[in-house]
N, C-alpha and C positions, 0 to 999 in steps of 0.2 A: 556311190554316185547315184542319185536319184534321176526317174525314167524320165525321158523329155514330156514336158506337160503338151496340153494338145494347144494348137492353133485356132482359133476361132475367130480371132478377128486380126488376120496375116498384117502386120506393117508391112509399108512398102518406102521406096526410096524418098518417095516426097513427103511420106504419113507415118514418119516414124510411131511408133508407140512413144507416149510418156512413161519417164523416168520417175518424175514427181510432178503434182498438180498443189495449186495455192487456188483459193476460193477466195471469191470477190462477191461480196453481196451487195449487186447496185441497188439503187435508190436515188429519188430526186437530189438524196443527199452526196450520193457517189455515184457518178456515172460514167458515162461511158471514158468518155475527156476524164474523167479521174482516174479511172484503172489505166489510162494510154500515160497519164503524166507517173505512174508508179512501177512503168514498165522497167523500166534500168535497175532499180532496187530489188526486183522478181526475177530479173536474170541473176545480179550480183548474187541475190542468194542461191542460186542453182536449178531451180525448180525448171519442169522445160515447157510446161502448159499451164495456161489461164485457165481457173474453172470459172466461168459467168453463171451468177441465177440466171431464170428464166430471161430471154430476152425480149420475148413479141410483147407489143402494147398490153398493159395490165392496166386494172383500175386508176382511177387516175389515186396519186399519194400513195399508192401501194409501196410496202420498205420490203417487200418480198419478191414478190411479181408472179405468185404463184395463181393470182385471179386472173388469168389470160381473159380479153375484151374481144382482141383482133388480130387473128393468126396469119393475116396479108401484110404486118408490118413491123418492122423492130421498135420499141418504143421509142415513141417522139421525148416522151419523158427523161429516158438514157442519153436521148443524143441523137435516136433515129440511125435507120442502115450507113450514111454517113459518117458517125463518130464509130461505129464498129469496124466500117473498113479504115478508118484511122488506126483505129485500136490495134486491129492487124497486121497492118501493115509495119505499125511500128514495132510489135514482137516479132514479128517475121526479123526484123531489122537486128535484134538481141538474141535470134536463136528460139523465141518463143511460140510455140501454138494456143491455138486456143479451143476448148470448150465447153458446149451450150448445154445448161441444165436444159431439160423439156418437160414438156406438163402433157400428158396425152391425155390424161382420166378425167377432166375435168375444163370448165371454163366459169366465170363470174357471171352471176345475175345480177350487173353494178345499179347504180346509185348516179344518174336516168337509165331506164333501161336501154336507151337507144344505143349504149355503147357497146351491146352486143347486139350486133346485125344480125345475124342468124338466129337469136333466141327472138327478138324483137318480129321479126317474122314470122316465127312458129307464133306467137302469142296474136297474132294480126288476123291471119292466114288459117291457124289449127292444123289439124291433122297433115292438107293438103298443100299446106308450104313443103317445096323442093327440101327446106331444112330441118325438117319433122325428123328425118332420120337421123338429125346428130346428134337428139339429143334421146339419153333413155328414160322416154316418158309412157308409163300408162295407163292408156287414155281413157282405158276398159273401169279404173278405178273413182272416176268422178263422172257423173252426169253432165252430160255437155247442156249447149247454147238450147233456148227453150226450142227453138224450130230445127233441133239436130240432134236430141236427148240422148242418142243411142250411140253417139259420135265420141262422147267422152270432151274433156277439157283439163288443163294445168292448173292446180291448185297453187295461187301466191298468197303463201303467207305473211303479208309485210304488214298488217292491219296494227296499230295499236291495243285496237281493242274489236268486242263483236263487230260483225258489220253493221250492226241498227245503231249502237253507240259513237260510229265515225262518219255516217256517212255525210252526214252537212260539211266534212273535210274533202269529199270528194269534188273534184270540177272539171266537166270534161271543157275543152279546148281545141287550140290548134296552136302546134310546134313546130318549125323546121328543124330536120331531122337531117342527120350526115348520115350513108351509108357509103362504104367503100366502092362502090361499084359506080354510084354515079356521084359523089361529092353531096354539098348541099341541096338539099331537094326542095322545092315546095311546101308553103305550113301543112302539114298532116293533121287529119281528128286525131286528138292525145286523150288521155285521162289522168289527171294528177290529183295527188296525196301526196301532200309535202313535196318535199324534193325528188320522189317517184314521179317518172312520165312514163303512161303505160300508152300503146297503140291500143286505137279503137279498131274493131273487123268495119270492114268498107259496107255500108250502107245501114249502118247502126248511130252514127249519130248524130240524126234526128232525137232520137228516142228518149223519152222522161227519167232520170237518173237510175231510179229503179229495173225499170224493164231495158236498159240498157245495158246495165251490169248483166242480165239476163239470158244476154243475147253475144256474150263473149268466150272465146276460146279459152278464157282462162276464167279462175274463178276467185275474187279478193277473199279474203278470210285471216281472222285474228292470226297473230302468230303461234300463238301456243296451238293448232291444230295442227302444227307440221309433223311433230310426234307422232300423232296417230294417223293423220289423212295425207301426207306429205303423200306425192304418186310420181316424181321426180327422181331418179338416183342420184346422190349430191354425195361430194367428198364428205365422207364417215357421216358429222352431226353439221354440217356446219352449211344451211338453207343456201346462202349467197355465193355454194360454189355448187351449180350444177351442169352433172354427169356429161362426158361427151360417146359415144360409141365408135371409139377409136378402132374397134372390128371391123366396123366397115369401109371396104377401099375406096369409096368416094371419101368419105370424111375424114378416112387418112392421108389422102392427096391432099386434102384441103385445108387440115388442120399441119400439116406437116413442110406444104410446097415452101414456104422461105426459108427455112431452117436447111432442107434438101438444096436448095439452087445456093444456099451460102455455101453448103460442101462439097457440091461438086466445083463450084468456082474456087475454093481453095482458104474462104473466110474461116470456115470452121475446120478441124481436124477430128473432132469426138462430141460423145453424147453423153449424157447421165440422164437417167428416164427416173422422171419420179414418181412413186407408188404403184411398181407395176403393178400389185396384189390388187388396184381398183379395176383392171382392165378383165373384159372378158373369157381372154384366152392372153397371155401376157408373151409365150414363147411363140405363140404366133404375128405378135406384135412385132417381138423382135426379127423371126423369122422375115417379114416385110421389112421392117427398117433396113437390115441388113443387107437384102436384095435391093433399095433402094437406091443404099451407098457402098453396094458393092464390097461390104464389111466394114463399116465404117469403126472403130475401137468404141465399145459402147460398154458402159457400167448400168446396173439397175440397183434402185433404192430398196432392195429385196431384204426385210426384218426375217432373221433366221433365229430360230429358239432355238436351245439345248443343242443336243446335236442333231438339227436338221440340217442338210445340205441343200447347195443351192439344186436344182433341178440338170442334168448334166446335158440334156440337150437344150437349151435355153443359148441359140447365139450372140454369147458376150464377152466383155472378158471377166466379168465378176458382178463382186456388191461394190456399193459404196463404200464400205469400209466397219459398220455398226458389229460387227462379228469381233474384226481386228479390236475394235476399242475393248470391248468384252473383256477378252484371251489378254489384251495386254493390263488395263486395268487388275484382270484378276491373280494376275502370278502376281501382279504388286501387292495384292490386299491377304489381308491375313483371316483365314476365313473362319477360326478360333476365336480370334477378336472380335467379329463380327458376332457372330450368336452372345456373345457375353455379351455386346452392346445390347442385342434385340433383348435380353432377358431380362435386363436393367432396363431397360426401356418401355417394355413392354407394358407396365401397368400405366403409362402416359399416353400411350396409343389407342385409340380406336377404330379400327378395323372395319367396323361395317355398321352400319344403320343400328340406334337402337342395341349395341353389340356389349354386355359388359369391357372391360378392360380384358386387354391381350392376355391369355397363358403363358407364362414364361417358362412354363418347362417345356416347351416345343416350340420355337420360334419359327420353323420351317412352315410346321403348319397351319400355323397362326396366317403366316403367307401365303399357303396356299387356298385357305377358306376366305382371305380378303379379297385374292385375285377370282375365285370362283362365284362368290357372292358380289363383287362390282360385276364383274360380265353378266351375271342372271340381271342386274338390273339394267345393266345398259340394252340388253335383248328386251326386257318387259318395260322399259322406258322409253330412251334417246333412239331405238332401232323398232319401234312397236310399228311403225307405218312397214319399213322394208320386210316385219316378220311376216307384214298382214299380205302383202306381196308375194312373198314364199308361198304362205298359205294357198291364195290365190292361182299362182302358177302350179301349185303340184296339183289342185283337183284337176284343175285342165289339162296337166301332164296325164293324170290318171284315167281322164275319157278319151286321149289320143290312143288309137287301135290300128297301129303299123304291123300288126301281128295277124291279118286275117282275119280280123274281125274279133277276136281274144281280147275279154275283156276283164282282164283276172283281177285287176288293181282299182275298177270302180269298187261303189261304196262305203268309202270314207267318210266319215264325218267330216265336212268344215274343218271343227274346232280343233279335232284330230289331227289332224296332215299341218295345221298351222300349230299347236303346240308341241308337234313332235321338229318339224323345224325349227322352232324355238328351243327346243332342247339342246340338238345336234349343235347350232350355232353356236351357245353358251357355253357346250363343254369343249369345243373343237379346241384341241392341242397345240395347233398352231396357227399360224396366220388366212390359209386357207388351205386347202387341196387342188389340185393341179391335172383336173379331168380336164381330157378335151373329147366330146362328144364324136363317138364314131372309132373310138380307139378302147383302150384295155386301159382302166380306172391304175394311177401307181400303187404298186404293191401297199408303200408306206400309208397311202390314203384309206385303201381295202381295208385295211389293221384298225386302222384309225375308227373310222366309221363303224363299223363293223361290232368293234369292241363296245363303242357308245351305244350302238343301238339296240345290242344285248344286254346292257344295264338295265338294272329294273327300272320300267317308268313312276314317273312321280305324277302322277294326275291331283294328288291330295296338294300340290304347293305349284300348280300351272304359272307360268312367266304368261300366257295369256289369257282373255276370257274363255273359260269352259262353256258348255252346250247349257250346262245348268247348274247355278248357284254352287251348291253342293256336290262334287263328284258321285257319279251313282258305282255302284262296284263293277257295270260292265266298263266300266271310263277304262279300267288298266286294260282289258283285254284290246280294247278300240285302240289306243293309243299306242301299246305295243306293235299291234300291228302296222299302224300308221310310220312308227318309228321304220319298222323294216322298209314299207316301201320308199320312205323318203332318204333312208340309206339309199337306197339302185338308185333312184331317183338322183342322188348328188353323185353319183360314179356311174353312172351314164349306163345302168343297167338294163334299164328296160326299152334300149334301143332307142332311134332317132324318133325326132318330130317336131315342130317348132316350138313347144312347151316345154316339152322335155329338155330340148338341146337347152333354152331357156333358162330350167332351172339349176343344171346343175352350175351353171356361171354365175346366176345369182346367187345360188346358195355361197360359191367360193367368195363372189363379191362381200359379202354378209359378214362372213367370218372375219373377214379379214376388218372390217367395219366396230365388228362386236371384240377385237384382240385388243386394236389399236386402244378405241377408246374405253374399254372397259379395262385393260392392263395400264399402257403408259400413262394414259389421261385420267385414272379414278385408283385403282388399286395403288398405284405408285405415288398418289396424293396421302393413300392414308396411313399405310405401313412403310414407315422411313426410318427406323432407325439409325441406320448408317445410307444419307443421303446416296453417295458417293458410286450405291452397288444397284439405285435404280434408275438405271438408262437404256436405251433403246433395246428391245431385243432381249434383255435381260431377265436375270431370276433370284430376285432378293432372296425368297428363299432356300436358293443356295451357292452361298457368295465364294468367290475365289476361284481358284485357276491353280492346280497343283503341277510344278515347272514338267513335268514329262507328258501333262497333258498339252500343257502350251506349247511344247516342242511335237508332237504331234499333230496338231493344229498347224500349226508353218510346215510340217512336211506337208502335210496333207493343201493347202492352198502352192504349197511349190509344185505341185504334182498337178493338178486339177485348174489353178486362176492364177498363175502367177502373174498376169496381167490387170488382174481389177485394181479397185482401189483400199487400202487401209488407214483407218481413220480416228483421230484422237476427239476433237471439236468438230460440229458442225454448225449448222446455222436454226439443229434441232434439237441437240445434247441440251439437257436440262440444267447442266452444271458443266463448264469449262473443262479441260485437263487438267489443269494445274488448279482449280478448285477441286477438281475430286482427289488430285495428289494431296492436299493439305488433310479430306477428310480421312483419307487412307491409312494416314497415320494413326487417326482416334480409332483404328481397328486394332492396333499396336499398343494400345494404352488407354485400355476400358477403366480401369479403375479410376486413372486420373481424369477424365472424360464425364466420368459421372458427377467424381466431386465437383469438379469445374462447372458444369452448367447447373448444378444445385444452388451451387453458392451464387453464381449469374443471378439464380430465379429468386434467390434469400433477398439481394441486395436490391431488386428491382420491384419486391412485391408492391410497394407503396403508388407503383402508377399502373395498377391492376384497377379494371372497373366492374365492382362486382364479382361474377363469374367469367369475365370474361379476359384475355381471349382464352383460358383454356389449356390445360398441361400440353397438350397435342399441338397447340399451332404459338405456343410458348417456347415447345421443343425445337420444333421449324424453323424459329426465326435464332437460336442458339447455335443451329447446324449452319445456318445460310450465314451469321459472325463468323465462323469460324473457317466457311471454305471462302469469305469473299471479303475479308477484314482487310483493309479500310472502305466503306460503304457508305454512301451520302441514302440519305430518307427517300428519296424517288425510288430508287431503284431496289431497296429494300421491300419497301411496301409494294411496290408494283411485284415482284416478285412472291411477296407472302398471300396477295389478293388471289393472284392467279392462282397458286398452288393450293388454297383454302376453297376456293369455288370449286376448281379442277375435281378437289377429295367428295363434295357432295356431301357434305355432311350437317356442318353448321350454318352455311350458303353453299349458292352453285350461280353458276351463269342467268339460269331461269327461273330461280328464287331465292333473291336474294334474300338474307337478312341485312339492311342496312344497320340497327345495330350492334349486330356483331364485327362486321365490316370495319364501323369506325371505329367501334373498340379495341379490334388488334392495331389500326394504324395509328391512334391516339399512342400505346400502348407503345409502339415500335420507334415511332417516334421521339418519344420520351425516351426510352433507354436507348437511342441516339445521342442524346444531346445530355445522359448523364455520366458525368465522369468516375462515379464508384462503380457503374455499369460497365461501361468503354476500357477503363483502366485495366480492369483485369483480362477484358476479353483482351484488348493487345497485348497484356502480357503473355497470353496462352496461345496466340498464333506465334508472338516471339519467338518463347521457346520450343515449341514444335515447328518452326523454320527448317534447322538443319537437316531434319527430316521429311519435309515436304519436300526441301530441293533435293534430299537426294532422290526421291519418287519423280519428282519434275525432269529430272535428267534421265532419272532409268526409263521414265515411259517415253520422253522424246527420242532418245538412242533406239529402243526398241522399235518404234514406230518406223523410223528410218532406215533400217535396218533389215528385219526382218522380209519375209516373199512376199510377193504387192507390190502397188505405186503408193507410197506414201501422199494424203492428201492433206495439205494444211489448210486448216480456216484461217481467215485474214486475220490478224495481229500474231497470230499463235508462233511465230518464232521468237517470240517473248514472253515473259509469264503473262498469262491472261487469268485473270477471274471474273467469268460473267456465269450471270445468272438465265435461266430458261428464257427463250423471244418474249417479248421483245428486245432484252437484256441485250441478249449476244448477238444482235443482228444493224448494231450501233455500227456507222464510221468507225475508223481505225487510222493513226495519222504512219500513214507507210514512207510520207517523206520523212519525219524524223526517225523512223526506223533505217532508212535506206544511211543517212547520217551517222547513224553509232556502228551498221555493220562496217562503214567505207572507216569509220577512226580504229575499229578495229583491225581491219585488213592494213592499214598503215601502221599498226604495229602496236595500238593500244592495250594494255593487260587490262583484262576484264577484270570489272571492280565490284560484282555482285553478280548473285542468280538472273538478272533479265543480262548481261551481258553473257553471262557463261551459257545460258538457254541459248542467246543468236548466233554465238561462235559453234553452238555444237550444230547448230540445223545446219548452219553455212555450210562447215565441215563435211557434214553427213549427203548434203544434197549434191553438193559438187562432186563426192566421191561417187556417188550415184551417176551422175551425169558422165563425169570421167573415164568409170570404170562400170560401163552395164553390164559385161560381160559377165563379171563376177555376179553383179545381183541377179541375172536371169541363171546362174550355173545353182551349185547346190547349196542346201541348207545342213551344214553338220553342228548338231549339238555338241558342247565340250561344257564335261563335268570337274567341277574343282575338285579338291582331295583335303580332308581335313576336317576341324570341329566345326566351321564356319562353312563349310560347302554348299548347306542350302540356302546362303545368303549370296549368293554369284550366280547368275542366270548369264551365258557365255553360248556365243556360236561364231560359225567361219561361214562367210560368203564366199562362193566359189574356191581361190583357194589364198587369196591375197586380201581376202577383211575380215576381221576378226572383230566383234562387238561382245563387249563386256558391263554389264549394270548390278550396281546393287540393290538387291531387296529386302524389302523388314528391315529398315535401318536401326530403327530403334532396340527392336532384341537383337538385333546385332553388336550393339556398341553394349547395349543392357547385361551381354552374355559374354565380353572382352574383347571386342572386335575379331580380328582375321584370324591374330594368334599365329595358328601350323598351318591356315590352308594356302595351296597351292593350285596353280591353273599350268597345265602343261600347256604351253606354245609349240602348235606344229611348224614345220618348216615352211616357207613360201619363197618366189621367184627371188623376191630383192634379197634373200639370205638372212635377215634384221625386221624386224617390225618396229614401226615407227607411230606411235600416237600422235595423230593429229590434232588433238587436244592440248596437248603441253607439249611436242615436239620432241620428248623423249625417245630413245630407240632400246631394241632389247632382242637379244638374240632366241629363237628360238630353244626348247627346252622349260624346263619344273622353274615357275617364276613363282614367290609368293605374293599372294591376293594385296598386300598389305604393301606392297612396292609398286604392284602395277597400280594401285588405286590410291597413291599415296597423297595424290593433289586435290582429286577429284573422285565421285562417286561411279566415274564412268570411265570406259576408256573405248576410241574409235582406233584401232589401229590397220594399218596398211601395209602391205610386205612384197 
């Protein structure tokens, strides 16, 4: 019997803990009134909480709502505070809770700007607006207003082009402006560009276009200077979502107070915080959330690599769930298959800029120099403003003297202390480090750090501008040194100071900035061999999950979270569940994989244009047939565009090539609408059907099953195939779902995999709901016995559910199916277990695999 896990976020009588959460992603298109009309369908299936995206007013059209506008109201666009306490009210009515994604790191620079009040303010106001402090700007990195130079000002990059090139676009004006606090106001001095309305500072305009620009708190400029001059902290690369300072207790009262008074009145029940990795100190984040709502059940969106653990003083009850997908994906995948795909693949791939074709005798580290060479560039690229920032804070960390006047860590070079930052950032291991100034740096980060900045430096290949052209040979000795200090520097070594405490939160900030989008967003664009293995969190180059690690992993979350959340789909998985179940297979059957998509490329060469699109994004669009077969042309191409920009290779976001662009969607298009092309790809999802369902089942049982709250993304108790957002973040029709589970419950036999998928969620949730007792008690692994044993992955919840799935279906039936193996059934209360899948009963004792699995690839049973 495993130790009681800790308490962190106690339920109570009226706030129970969820059992399981369903995620709703509103939208002008689903709102609020839609998730209250889908309530009865979301009970019938078991789940006991609503997960809602964000809910405060976001951009207006937002399909996310992760660009928060206005944190004083629920979106007018959802339905407004009104359709949520509908919403409530009616789960409450079903047994249901609910809740609120929240957004602390961040808010929208929308499109007028008026619709963020407090940004709108700082840009009017400067420095000396009350709202200066919400947002992290600075102001030390730009020269302010001509009669305040030394004041600094906000760089907007929204310019189409130079400013001398646009400026006959500009026109100042007058706008009536809504601010929350007093409604509509009075025309305001504005200044517009396009559908941009910027405020003018008060008693500027009068002033002739020129020396009025001159004379403002912010500064217009091309967009392409954000890269390097950006002096804003914005979510990762993306300009129009900038940084809030959720550290500080005004702006956390501020940014937080409706979300708080919906929870103490009883509207909400929990929280999912997202990206805390952007926040200053994230465990102190939570630390207040917690004291605010008294422990409110709270998940974070925490990306955990290899084996990092989440942080154990961090008040939560876990992650999201991007871990569980991991661990459960990987005991399904076959991680032999895998390399044999990468190796065969591998001369189609490119890897990195300029890179010949992939090595195929070492696929791992094929992965590991693509994932290290997109991070160097996303630090010398997309992060060159934030690096120049680092830079910046650590000299003036280096002349703060809290030491008595000790001034051991001046004379640094510049160029120094900002490219050994640069370093640090690119190689960092994982997401970021987890100093908090004034305490003892974690051991793991010490190691971390530490080991980086003993590495020999590279001065001869800098990620930024050196001091001079040519490295001179003191550069190594300068730079080494620089590394060390900027080590203590990010683990809070060389004591407090406001620079200091400063940096190492930006340095953490950084990292996590340079992980994201130089791993999920650029390396995972250009090394794909087997799609299926890069998802959040993840390590292509080394796929799979061997079953006694995965069963360690569930001890280990039953001991430590068994309250956060585990997760199959979300509304940021690149590939659906049951599309990476389909590719799962092709790890199973390398050899037929290869010939299949040769003969794809044989049959389709004819609507090739030129060189284009390319073995690499010819491969991509072979992988995305086959996890998401049957596929209309939108959603194909929107899919290939993203994932071709994403890789930075042949195009990207900020340079495009429009003809290569149209040439893959000419291209994708056309082997849409050919049937020598189509024909065979359907045939080849056909027959790798019965092996995807049996993965779609194993990973559903698992998911449900296993320690956690199992989290569903909306459609997913039926086979879904979506592809990366916008793909997956589409309506979902929940009435007609709610319709086939209720024909089922009246007694329907399911008549294919999207019915046997709804019956097993139902099954599994309910029994969850039923019996919590058992899924909060223990996790025991049961091993089968036999030729076929490592094809049964099998455990007991508490001591009356038993879960049984199979894995590697293919060499399993490839190798004679079950044959001798056997699964001993332990005893439980009812005396008989009873599958709730097929209704079948069986007495405890030596059962073979090939009887209890003789319907179905799974079995849910109850005793």
């Amino acid at each position: 019997m495993t130790a009681a896990a800790p308490d962190r976020t106690g339920p109570t009588a009226d706030r129970p803990r969820p059992t399981a959460t369903y995620r709703l992603q509103l939208q002008p298109g689903f709102t609020l009134h839609d998730a209250a009309a889908a309530v009865p369908h979301l009970a019938a299936l078991g789940v006991s909480h609503l997960h809602l995206s964000p809910l405060l007013e976001a951009a207006p059209g937002s399909a996310h709502g992760y660009d928060t506008v206005d944190h004083t109201r629920i979106s007018e666009q959802l339905g407004g505070e009104p359709a949520l306490r509908t919403l409530a009210e009616r789960a409450r009515a079903h047994g249901l809770r609910l809740v609120a994604d929240t957004v602390p790191n961040h808010m929208a620079l929308p499109v007028p700007e008026h619709l963020n009040h407090p940004l709108w303010h700082v840009l009017r106001e400067g420095p000396d607006s009350p709202y200066a402090r919400w947002f992290d700007i600075d102001w030390t990195a730009q020269t302010g207003p001509a009669d305040a130079p030394h004041r600094g000002r906000v760089l907007l990059p929204l310019l189409g082009d130079r400013l001398g090139a646009v400026l006959d676009q500009l026109s100042p004006g007058k706008a009536a402006v809504r601010h929350p606090e007093t409604g509509d106001a009075p025309a305001e001095p504005v200044l517009r560009y396009h559908d941009h309305v910027l405020p003018l500072r008060p008693g500027t305009e009068h002033l002739p276009l020129p020396e009025l620009l001159d004379h403002q708190w912010y500064r217009l400029a091309w967009w392409r200077l954000a890269r390097t001059d950006l002096n804003y902290r914005r979510f990762f690369t993306v300009n129009d979502l900038i940084a809030v300072r959720a550290e500080d207790p005004e702006v956390f009262r501020a940014t937080h107070g409706v979300l708080l008074r919906l929870y103490e009145e009883g509207v909400l029940d929990g929280f999912r915080i997202d990206h805390p990795d952007g926040l200053a100190d994230p465990r102190g984040y939570l630390r207040r959330l917690a004291e605010a709502t008294g422990g409110a059940w709270t998940v974070v969106e925490k990306i955990l690599t290899g084996d990092e653990r989440l942080p154990e003083d961090w008040p939560c009850a876990g992650t999201t769930g991007y871990d569980a997908l991991l661990h459960v994906d990987g005991v399904l995948t076959d991680p032999d298959g895998v390399r044999r795909i990468a190796e065969d693949a591998a001369g189609l791939l490119t890897p990195s800029p300029g890179a010949p074709p992939a090595d195929a005798a070492d696929p791992s580290a094929v992965y590991r120099r693509a994932a290290a060479d997109a991070r160097r560039e996303v630090v010398r690229r997309e992060l060159a403003a934030e690096i120049a920032r680092l830079g910046r804070t650590a000299a003036r960390a280096c002349d703060e003297t809290p030491d008595a006047g000790v001034a051991a860590h001046r004379d640094h070079p510049d160029w120094a202390l900002t490219e050994a930052a640069a370093q640090l950032v690119a190689a960092h291991p994982v997401y970021r480090p987890y100093v908090v100034p004034g305490e003892p740096a974690p051991g793991e980060a010490a190691r971390e750090l530490t080991a980086l900045a003993d590495a020999a430096p590279a001065p001869g290949a800098p990620l930024t501008v050196p001091a001079e052209p040519v490295p001179a040979p003191s550069d190594a000795e300068q730079l080494a040194a620089a590394l060390e200090t900027v080590r203590d520097l990010a683990l809070g070594r060389l004591g407090r100071g406001p620079a200091r405490d400063e940096f190492a939160a930006r340095f953490a900030q950084t990292c996590s900035a340079a992980a994201a989008k130089g791993l999920e967003d650029k390396a995972f664009y250009r090394w794909y061999p087997l799609l299926s293995v890069n998802e959040v969190g993840g390590d292509p180059g080394h796929p799979g999950t061997a079953p006694d690690r995965f069963h360690a992993w569930c001890a280990h979350v039953r001991r430590h979270w068994p309250a956060g959340l585990t997760a199959l789909s979300t509304h940021d998985t690149k590939r659906s569940a049951d599309a990476r179940a389909r590719l799962a297979v092709l790890a199973e059957t390398p050899g037929t994989w290869a010939a299949a998509h040769r003969a794809w490329s044989r049959a389709a060469a004819r609507h090739r244009t030129g060189p284009h699109p390319g073995p690499a994004a010819e491969y991509l669009l072979w992988q995305t047939l086959a996890a998401a077969w049957p596929i209309d042309g939108d959603r194909l191409v929107g899919a290939l565009l993203k994932s071709v920009r994403e890789a930075d290779l042949q195009t990207s976001w900020t340079e495009p090539d429009p003809g290569f662009e149209e040439a893959l969607e000419r291209y994708a298009r056309a082997v849409l609408d050919d049937p020598e092309v189509t024909g065979p790809v359907a045939a080849f999802v056909e027959a790798h059907a019965p092996y995807a369902r049996s993965n779609t089942l194993a990973a559903a049982l698992l998911h449900l099953t296993v320690p956690g709250v199992p989290d569903l993304y909306q459609g997913s108790e039926e086979p879904l195939y979506t592809l990366v957002d916008p793909d997956n973040r589409r309506p979902v029709d929940l009435a007609a779902m709610g319709r086939r589970l209720a024909a089922l419950d009246a007694g329907a036999a399911p008549d294919g995999l999207a019915a046997e998928k709804l019956r097993l969620t139902a099954a599994a949730l309910r029994l969850r709901r039923d019996r919590p007792g058992s899924f909060a008690g223990g996790y025991t692994p049961l091993a089968a016995r036999g030729t076929a044993a490592e094809h049964l992955l099998a455990h007991v919840r508490g001591d009356d559910v038993l879960a049984a799935a199979t894995r590697l279906p293919y060499g399993l039936e490839r190798d004679g199916g079950w044959a001798d193996t056997s699964l001993e059934l332990p005893g439980c209360p009812a005396g008989r277990w009873t599958d709730l899948l097929t209704g079948r009963t069986f007495a405890p004792g030596v059962l073979p695999v090939a009887e209890l699995l003789e319907h179905l690839p799974v079995a849910l049973l109850a005793g």
